[in-house]
Each structure stands twice: as structure tokens, then as C-alpha cells.
MARTORFI-500628 format. One record per residue: residue in three letters; z, y, x of N, C-alpha, C, O in turn. Coordinates in steps of 0.2 Angstrom, whole numbers, plus 2048, in hexadecimal, padded with zeros to 3 digits. Each point is the difference from the previous one (the first is absolute). Example, Ala and Ser with C-alpha at 12.3 -4.5 7.8 and 13.67 -1.06 7.14 Angstrom:
! MARTORFI-500628
<r ALA,<827,7E4,842>,<800,806,7FC>,<800,806,804>,<803,7FF,805>>;
<r SER,<7F9,806,7F9>,<801,806,804>,<803,805,7FC>,<801,806,803>>;
//
This chain:
! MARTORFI-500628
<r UNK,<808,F7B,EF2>,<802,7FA,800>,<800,7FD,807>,<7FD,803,805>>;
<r UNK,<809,7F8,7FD>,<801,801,807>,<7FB,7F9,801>,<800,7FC,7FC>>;
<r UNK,<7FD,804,809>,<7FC,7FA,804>,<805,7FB,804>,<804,7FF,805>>;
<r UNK,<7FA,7FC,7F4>,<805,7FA,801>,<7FB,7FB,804>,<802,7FA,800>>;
<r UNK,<7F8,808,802>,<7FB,7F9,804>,<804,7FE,805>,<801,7FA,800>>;
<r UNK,<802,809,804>,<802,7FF,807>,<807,7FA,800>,<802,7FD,805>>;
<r UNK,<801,803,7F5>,<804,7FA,7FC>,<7FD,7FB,7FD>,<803,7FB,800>>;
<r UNK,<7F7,804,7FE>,<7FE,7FB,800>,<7FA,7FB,805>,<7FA,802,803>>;
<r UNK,<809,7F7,7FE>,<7FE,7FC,805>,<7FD,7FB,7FC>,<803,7FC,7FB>>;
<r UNK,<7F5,804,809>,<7FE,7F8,7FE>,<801,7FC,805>,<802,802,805>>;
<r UNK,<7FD,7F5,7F9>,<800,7FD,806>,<7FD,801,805>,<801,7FC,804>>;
<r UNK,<7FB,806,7FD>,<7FC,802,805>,<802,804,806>,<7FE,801,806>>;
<r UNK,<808,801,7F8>,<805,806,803>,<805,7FD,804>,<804,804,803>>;
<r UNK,<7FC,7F6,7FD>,<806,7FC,801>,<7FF,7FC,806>,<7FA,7FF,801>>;
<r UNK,<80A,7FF,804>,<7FE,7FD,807>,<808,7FC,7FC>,<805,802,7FD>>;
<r UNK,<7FB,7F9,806>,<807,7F9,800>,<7FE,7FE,806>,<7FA,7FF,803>>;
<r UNK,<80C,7FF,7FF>,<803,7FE,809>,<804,7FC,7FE>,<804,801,7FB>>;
<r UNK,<7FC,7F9,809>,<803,7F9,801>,<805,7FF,805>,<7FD,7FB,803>>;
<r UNK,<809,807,800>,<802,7FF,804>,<804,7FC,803>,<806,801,7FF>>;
<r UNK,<7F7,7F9,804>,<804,7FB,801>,<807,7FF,805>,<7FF,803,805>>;
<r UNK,<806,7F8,7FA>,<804,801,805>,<800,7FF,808>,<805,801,804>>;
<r UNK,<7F2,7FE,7FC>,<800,7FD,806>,<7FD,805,805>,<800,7FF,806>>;
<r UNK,<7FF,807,7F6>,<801,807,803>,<7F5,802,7FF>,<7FE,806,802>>;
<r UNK,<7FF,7F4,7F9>,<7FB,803,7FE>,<7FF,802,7FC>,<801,7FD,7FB>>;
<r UNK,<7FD,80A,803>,<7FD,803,7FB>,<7F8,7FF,7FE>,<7FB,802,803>>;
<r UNK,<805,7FB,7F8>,<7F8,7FE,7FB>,<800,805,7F9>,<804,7FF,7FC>>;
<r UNK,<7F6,806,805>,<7FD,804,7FC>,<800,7FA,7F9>,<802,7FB,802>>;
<r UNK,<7FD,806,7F9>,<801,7FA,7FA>,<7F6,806,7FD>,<800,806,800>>;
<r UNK,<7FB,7F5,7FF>,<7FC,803,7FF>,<7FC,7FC,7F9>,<7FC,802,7FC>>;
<r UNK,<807,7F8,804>,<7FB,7FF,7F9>,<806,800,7FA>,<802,7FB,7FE>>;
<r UNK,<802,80A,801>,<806,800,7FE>,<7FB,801,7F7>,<7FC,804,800>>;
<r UNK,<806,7F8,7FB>,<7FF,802,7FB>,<806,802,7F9>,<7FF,803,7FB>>;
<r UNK,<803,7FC,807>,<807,805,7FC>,<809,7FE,805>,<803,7FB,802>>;
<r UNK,<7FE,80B,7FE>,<809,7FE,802>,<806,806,7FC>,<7FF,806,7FF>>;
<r UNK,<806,7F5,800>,<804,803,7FC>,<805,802,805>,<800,7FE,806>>;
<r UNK,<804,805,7F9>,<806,802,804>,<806,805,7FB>,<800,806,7FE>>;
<r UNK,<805,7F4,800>,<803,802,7FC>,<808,801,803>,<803,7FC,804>>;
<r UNK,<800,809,7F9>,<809,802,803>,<803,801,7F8>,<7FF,804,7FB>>;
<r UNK,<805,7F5,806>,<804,801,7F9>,<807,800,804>,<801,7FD,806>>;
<r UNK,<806,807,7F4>,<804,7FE,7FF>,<805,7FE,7FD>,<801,803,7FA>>;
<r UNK,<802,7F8,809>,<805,7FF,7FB>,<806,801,7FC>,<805,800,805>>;
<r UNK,<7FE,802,7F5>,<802,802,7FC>,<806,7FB,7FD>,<7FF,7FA,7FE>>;
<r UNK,<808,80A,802>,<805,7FC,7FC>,<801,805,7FD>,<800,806,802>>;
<r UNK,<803,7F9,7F5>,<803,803,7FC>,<808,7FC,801>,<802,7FA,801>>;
<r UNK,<800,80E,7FF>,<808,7FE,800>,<803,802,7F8>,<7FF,805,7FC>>;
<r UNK,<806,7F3,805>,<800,802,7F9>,<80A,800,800>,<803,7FD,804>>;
<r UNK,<800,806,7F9>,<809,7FE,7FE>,<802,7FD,7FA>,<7FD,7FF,7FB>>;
<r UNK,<809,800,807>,<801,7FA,7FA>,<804,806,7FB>,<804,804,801>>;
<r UNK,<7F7,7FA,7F7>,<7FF,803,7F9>,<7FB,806,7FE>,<7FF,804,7FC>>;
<r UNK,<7FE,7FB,80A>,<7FA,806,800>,<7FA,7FA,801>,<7FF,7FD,805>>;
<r UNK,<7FE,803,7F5>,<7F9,7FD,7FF>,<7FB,804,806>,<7FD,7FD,804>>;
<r UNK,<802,80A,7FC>,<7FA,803,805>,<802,800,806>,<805,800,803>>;
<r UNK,<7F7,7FF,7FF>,<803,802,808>,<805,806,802>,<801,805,7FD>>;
<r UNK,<801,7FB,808>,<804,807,803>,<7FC,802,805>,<7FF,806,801>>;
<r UNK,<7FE,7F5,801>,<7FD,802,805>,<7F8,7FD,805>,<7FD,7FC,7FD>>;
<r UNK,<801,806,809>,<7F9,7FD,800>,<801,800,80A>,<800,805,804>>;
<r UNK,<800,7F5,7FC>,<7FE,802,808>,<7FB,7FD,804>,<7FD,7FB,7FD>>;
<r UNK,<800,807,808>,<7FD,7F9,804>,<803,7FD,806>,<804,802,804>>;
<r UNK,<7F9,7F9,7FB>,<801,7FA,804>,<7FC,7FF,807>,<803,800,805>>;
<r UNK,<7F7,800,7FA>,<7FB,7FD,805>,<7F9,802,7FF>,<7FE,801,7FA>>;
<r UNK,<7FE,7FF,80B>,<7F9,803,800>,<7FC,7F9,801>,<804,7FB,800>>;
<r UNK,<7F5,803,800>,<7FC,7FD,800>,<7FA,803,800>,<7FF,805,7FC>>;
<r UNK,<7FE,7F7,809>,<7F9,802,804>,<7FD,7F8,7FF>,<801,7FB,803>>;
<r UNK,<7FB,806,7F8>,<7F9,7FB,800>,<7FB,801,800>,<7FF,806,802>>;
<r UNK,<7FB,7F7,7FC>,<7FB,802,7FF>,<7F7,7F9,7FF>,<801,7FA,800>>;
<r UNK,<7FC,808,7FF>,<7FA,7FB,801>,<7FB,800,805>,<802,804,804>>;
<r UNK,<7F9,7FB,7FD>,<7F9,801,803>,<7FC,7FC,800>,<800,7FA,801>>;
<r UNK,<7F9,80B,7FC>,<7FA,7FA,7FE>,<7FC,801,809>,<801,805,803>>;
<r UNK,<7FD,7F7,7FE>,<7F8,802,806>,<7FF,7FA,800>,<802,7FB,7FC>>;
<r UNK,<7FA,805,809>,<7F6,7FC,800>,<806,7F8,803>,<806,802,800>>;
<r UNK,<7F9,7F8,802>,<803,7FB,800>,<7FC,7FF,80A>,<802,7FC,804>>;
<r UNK,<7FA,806,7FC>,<7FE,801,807>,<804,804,808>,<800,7FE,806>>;
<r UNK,<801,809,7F5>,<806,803,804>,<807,7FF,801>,<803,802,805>>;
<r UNK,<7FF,7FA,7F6>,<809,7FF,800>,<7FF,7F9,804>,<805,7FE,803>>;
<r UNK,<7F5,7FE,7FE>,<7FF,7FA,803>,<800,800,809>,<802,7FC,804>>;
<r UNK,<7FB,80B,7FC>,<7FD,802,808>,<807,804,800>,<804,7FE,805>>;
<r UNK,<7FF,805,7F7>,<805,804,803>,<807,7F9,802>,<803,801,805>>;
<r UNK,<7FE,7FB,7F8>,<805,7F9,800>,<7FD,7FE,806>,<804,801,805>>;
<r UNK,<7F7,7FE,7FD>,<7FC,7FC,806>,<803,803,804>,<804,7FD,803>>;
<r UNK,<7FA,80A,800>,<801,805,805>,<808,7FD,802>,<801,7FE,806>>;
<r UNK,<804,802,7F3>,<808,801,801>,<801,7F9,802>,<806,7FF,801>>;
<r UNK,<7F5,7FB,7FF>,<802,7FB,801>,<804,7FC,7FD>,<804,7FC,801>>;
<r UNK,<7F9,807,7F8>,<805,7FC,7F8>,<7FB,7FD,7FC>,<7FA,801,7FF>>;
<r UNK,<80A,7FB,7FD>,<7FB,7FA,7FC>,<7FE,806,7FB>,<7FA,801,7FF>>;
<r UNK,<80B,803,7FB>,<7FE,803,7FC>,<804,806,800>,<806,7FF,802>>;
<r UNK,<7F9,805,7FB>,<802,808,7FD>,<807,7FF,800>,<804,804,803>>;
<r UNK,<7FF,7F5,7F9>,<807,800,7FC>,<805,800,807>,<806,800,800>>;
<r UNK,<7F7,800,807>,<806,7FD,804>,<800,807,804>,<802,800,806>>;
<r UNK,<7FB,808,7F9>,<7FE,807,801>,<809,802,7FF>,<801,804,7FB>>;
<r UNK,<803,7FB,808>,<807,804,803>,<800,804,800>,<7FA,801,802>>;
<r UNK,<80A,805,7FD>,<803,808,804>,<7F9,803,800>,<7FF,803,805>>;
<r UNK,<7FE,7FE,7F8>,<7FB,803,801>,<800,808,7FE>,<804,801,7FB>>;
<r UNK,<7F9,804,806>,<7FF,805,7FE>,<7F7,802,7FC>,<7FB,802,803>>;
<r UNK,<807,7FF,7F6>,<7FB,805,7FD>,<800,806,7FF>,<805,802,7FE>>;
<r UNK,<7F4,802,803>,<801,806,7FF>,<7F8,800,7FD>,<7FC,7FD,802>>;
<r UNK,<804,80A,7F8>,<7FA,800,7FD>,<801,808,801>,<805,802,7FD>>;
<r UNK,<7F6,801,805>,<7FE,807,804>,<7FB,805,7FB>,<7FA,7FF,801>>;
<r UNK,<807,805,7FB>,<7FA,806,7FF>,<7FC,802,805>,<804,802,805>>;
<r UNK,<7F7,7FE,7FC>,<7FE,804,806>,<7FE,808,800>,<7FD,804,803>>;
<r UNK,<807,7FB,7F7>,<7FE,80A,800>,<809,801,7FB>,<803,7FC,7FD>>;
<r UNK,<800,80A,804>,<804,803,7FE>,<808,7FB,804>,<806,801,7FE>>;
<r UNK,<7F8,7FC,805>,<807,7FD,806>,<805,7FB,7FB>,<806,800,802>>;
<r UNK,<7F9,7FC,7F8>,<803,7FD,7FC>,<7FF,7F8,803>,<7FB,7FE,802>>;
<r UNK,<80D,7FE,7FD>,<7FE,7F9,803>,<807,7FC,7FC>,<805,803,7FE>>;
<r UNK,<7FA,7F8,801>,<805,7FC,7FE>,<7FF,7F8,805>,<7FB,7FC,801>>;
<r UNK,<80C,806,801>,<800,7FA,807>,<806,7FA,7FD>,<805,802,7FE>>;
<r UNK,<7F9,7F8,802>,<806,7FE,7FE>,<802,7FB,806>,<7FC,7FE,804>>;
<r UNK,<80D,7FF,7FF>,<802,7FE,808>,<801,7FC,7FD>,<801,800,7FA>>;
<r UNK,<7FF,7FA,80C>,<802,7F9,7FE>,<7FE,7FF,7FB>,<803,800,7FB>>;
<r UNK,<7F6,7FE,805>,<7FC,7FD,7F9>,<7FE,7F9,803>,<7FD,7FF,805>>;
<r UNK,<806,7FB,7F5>,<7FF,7F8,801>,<7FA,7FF,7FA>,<800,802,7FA>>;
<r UNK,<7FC,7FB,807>,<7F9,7FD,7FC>,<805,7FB,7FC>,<802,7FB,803>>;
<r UNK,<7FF,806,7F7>,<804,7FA,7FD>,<7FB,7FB,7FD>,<802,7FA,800>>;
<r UNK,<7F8,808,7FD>,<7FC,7FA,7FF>,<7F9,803,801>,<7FF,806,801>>;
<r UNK,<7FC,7F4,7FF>,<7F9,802,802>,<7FE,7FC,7FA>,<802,7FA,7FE>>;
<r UNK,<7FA,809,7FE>,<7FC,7FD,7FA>,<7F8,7FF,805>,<7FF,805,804>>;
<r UNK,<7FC,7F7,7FB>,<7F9,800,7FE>,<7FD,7FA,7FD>,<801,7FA,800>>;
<r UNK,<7F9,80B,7FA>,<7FD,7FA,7FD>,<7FA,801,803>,<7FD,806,802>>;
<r UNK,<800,7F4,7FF>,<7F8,7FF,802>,<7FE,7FD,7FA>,<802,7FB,7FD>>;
<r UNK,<7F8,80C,800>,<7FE,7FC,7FA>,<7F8,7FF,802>,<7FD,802,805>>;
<r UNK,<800,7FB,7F5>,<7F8,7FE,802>,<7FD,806,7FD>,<802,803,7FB>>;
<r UNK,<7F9,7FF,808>,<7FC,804,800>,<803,807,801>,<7FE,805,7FC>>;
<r UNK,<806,7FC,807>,<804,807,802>,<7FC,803,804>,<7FC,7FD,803>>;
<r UNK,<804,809,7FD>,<7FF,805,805>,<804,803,805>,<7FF,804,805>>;
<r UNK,<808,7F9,7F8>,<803,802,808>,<807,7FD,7FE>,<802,7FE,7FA>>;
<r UNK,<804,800,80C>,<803,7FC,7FF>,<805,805,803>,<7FF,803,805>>;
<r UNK,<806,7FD,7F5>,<807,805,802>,<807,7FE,802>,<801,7FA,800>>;
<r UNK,<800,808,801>,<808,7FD,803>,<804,804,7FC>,<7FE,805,800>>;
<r UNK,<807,7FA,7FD>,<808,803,7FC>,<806,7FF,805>,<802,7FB,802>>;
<r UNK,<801,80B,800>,<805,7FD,803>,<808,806,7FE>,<800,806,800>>;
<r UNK,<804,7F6,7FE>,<807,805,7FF>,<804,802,805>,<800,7FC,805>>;
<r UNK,<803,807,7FB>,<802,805,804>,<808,802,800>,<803,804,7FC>>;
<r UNK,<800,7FA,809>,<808,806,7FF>,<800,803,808>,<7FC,800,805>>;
<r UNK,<80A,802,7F9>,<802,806,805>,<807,801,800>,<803,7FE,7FB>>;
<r UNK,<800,806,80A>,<806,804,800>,<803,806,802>,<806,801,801>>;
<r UNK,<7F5,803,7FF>,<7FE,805,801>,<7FA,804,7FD>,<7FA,7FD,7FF>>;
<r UNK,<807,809,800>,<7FA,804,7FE>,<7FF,806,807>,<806,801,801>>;
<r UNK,<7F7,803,803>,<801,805,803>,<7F9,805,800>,<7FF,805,803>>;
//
């Protein structure tokens, strides 16, 4: 059987980089979940008296995404960039790094389209949600 470990990645494996337009790059360290998704989209082509389609093409790619972390660091990282909040984070570049087998998914021109946080009572830690596009993948 072939040894498939070296294919599998915990988070612990994972390094996220924050790079902002303004030429800073920030480690992302209290990252507690991020997605990174590439869809695209799809037209059926249809002709007139053919119920099924003839045919299938695409249109267009999209790069979105989420990110959970601590509400401390997305705070200090805004402050540094000398922004009130996450949501006004332009052009920015993410990349999330394997640190073993050279695997990365980088997403370009990433805008923070919103910033969720709840401060609840008696929490143990205070998160930040934030969404994510892009216009590139590389």
C-alpha cells in the first residue's frame, strides 16, 4: 500500500500570510478556520426545440472565501495599516503555505467584504468572521 501520510495536512501544517497593499506582509497567527474556495460558472446552452441542452460552457471564475481568528490580531493588524476595520483591507494578497511538501494556495486582489464580531458574555475568546473575494488564484 502506498504511504499516503505525506498527503495529509493538519492545521498545524499550515502558515497564512496577509499581504497588504501597502507593501506589509503579516503572518495571520490566531487563524481559527479559513476557507478558500474557486468556483465556476456554468451556462447551459440550449436551441430552439431541444428541451436538453446542446451544450455546456463557462463563463467566469470566482475566488471567495471566509476567515475565522482571535479579534485582537485582525485589530492590531487594521491599526498598523491605519484602518478603522478589516472591511476597508483592498488589493490585498493571501497565501496559505504547507510547510512540508511546497503546496500553497495564494489568492491576488483580495477585498475583506465584511467583518462579523460577537462579543458574548463569559466567552473565552473573541473571534472575528470575515469574507473574502479575489481575482485571482496563483
Amino acid at each position: 500500500m502506498a504511504d499516503l501520510d505525506k498527503l495529509i495536512f493538519t492545521g498545524a501544517e499550515w502558515k497564512i500570510f496577509l499581504a497588504t497593499s501597502t507593501g506589509k506582509t503579516h503572518p495571520l497567527l490566531t487563524v481559527d478556520s479559513i476557507d478558500m474556495n474557486i468556483s465556476v460558472e456554468q451556462e447551459d446552452i440550449h436551441a430552439v426545440g431541444d428541451e436538453d441542452p446542446i451544450g455546456n460552457k463557462t463563463n467566469a471564475r470566482k475566488y471567495a472565501g471566509k476567515i475565522s481568528m482571535q479579534a485582537g490580531e485582525i485589530m492590531s493588524i487594521t491599526a498598523l495599516e491605519g484602518l478603522s476595520d478589516a472591511a476597508r483591507i483592498r488589493g490585498a494578497t493571501l497565501a496559505c503555505a504547507a510547510i512540508r511538501g511546497g503546496f500553497n494556495r495564494t489568492f491576488r486582489n483580495v477585498n475583506i467584504t465584511t467583518e462579523n464580531m460577537t462579543i458574548a458574555r463569559k466567552a473565552k475568546e473573541t473571534l472575528v468572521t470575515m469574507d473574502i473575494s479575489a481575482t485571482a488564484n496563483f
